[in-house]
N, C-alpha and C positions, 0 to 999 in steps of 0.2 A: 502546567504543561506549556509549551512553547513549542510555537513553530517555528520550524526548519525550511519547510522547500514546499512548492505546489508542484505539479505532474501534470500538465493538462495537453490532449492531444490526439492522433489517432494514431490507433498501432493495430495490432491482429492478436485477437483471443484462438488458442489454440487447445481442440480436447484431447483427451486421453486418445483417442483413437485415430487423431491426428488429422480430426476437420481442421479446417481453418475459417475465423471470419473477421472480417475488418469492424474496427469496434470506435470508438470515441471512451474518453477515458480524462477523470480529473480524481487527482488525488494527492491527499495533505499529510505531508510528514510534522509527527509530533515527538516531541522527546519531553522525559519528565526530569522537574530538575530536584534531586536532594538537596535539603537541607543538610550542610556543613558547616555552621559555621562553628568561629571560635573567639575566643575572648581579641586576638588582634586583629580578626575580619568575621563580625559576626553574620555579615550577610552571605557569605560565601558558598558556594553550591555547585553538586559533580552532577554532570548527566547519566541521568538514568537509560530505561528502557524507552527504545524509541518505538512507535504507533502509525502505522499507514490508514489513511479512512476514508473512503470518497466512493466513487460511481465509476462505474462500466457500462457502456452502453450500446446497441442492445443485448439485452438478456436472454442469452442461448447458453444452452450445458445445462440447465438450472438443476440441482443438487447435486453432479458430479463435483468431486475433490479434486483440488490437484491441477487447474487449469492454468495456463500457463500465457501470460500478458505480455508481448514486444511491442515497448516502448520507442518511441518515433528516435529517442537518445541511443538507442539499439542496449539497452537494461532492459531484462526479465524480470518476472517475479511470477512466484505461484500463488495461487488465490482460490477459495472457492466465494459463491453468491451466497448472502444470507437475507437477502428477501426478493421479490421478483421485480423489484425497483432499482435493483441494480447496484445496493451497495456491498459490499465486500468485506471479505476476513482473507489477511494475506495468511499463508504456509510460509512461506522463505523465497529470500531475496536468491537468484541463478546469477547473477550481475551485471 
């Protein structure tokens, strides 16, 4: 797996019901790479499926789905919390 990009910053966590709170936020983009190769580039390799991982902070909403993160870059993305530490499982990039 290889990384791509860091995220780090403050933006505003937004719920379903359309609180809002300003949040702090660091987060690692990872992409997986196949194996491709072939007998005249053995090492060769396609990018897979990419992987967001990191921390939001602090921790409001906790088990609501579907929250919604603006990035200081003005990029969204939806996310719910999967422990009360504040790391994350993204749902899908908004852009």
């Amino acid at each position: 797996m290889r990384h791509l990009e860091t995220m780090k910053g403050h933006g505003t966590m937004t719920s379903h019901a359309g609180e809002q709170v300003a949040v702090r936020y660091e987060l690692h983009v990872y992409e997986d790479e196949i194996h491709a190769g072939t007998l005249d580039n053995p090492g060769a390799t396609l990018p897979g499926l990419k992987e967001i991982r990191g921390t939001i902070q602090p921790v409001r909403f906790f088990g609501e789905n579907g929250l919604t993160l603006k990035m200081e870059d003005g990029r969204s993305l939806k996310f719910f919390f999967t422990d009360t530490h504040g790391s994350i499982a993204l749902n899908s990039w908004i852009g």
